[in-house]
N, C-alpha and C positions, 0 to 999 in steps of 0.2 A: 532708812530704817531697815535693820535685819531682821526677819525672822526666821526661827525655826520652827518647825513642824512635827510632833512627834506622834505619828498613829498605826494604825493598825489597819485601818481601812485606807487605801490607798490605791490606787489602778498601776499595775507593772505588767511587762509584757508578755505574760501569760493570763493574768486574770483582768483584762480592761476595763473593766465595767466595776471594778469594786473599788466602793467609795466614792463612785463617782461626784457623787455631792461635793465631797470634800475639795476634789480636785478644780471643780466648776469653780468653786470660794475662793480657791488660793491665786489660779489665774486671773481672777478678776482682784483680787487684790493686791497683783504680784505688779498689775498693769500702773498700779499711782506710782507717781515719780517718786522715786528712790527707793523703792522698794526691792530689798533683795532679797527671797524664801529660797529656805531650803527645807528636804523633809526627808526626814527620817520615819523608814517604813520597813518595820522589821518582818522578818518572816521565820516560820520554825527552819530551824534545819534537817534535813533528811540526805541522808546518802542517795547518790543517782542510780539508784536500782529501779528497775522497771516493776520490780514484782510488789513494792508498796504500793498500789496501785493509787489510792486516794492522797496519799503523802508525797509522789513521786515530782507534780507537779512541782512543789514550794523548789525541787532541789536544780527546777528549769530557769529561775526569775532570776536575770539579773543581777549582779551585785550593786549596780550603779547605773542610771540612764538619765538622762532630759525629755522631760515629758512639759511640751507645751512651753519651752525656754522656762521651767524650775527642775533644779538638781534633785533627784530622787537617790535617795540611799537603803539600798536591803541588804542591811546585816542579819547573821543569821544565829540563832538562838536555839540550843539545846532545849527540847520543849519532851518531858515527858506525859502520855496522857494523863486525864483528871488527874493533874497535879498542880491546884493552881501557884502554891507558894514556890515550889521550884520555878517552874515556868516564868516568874517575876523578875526571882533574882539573875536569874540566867540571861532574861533580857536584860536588864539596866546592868550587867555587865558587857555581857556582847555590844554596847551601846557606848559606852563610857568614850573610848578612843574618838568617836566620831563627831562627840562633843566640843572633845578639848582645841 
Protein backbone atom coordinates (compact mmCIF):
# COMPACT_ATOMS: atom_id res chain seq x y z
CA UNK A 1 0.00 0.00 0.00
CA UNK A 2 1.10 3.78 -0.63
CA UNK A 3 0.73 6.44 1.17
CA UNK A 4 0.84 9.96 1.23
CA UNK A 5 0.99 12.25 3.96
CA UNK A 6 0.01 15.78 3.65
CA UNK A 7 0.67 18.08 6.85
CA UNK A 8 1.91 20.82 8.36
CA UNK A 9 3.01 19.38 11.46
CA UNK A 10 5.90 17.36 10.78
CA UNK A 11 9.61 17.09 12.55
CA UNK A 12 12.56 18.51 9.93
CA UNK A 13 15.77 19.15 10.87
CA UNK A 14 15.58 22.35 12.33
CA UNK A 15 12.40 21.92 14.29
CA UNK A 16 12.39 18.01 15.67
CA UNK A 17 10.12 17.92 18.01
CA UNK A 18 7.26 19.23 15.80
CA UNK A 19 4.49 16.97 15.20
CA UNK A 20 6.11 14.56 16.69
CA UNK A 21 2.83 12.56 17.22
CA UNK A 22 2.39 12.37 13.77
CA UNK A 23 5.63 11.05 13.05
CA UNK A 24 5.45 8.37 15.93
CA UNK A 25 2.03 7.16 13.78
CA UNK A 26 3.53 7.08 10.42
CA UNK A 27 6.58 4.89 11.58
CA UNK A 28 4.77 2.57 13.18
CA UNK A 29 2.54 2.30 10.30
CA UNK A 30 5.26 2.62 7.71
CA UNK A 31 6.62 -0.78 9.56
CA UNK A 32 3.35 -3.37 8.06
CA UNK A 33 4.45 -5.00 5.09
CA UNK A 34 4.05 -3.23 2.19
CA UNK A 35 3.85 -0.25 3.37
CA UNK A 36 5.22 2.62 1.51
CA UNK A 37 4.73 6.59 3.12
CA UNK A 38 5.60 9.52 1.97
CA UNK A 39 5.01 13.07 3.46
CA UNK A 40 4.68 16.09 2.27
CA UNK A 41 5.40 18.76 4.81
CA UNK A 42 5.40 22.11 3.51
CA UNK A 43 6.86 25.13 5.01
CA UNK A 44 6.58 29.13 4.42
CA UNK A 45 9.17 30.30 2.32
CA UNK A 46 11.47 33.23 3.51
CA UNK A 47 14.74 34.47 1.98
CA UNK A 48 17.99 33.32 4.12
CA UNK A 49 18.42 36.65 5.71
CA UNK A 50 19.51 36.53 9.17
CA UNK A 51 17.70 39.68 10.18
CA UNK A 52 13.93 37.94 9.82
CA UNK A 53 14.81 36.72 12.88
CA UNK A 54 11.45 34.47 13.77
CA UNK A 55 11.03 33.66 9.80
CA UNK A 56 14.66 33.02 9.24
CA UNK A 57 14.52 29.62 10.58
CA UNK A 58 11.80 27.96 7.81
CA UNK A 59 14.56 29.34 5.16
CA UNK A 60 17.27 26.59 7.17
CA UNK A 61 14.92 23.15 6.69
CA UNK A 62 15.56 21.03 4.18
CA UNK A 63 14.04 20.64 0.93
CA UNK A 64 14.06 16.79 1.27
CA UNK A 65 15.38 14.17 3.97
CA UNK A 66 14.60 10.46 5.34
CA UNK A 67 13.57 10.64 8.75
CA UNK A 68 13.28 7.14 10.31
CA UNK A 69 13.45 5.33 6.66
CA UNK A 70 10.08 7.66 5.37
CA UNK A 71 10.75 10.25 2.49
CA UNK A 72 10.02 13.75 3.84
CA UNK A 73 9.25 16.67 1.44
CA UNK A 74 9.50 20.57 2.36
CA UNK A 75 8.34 22.45 -0.44
CA UNK A 76 8.10 26.01 0.09
CA UNK A 77 5.21 28.31 -0.12
CA UNK A 78 4.81 32.08 -0.52
CA UNK A 79 2.96 32.71 2.86
CA UNK A 80 1.84 36.26 3.46
CA UNK A 81 0.89 37.10 7.21
CA UNK A 82 -2.91 36.92 8.30
CA UNK A 83 -3.62 36.12 5.08
CA UNK A 84 -5.15 33.05 5.24
CA UNK A 85 -6.75 32.50 1.57
CA UNK A 86 -3.53 33.52 -0.09
CA UNK A 87 -1.45 31.39 2.09
CA UNK A 88 -3.80 28.29 0.69
CA UNK A 89 -3.64 28.82 -2.64
CA UNK A 90 0.03 29.21 -2.76
CA UNK A 91 0.40 26.14 -0.85
CA UNK A 92 -1.66 23.62 -3.11
CA UNK A 93 0.33 25.10 -5.79
CA UNK A 94 3.76 24.95 -4.52
CA UNK A 95 2.62 21.37 -3.88
CA UNK A 96 0.99 20.16 -7.20
CA UNK A 97 4.47 19.06 -8.83
CA UNK A 98 5.22 16.71 -6.04
CA UNK A 99 1.96 14.96 -6.37
CA UNK A 100 1.96 14.13 -9.76
Amino acid sequence: MRVLVFTSLFPNDIEMNKGIFIKQRMFHFARLNGCEIKVIAPVPYCPPWSILRKWHQYSQVKKYEEIDGIEVFHPRYPLIPKSKDFGRETLQYSCENLMS
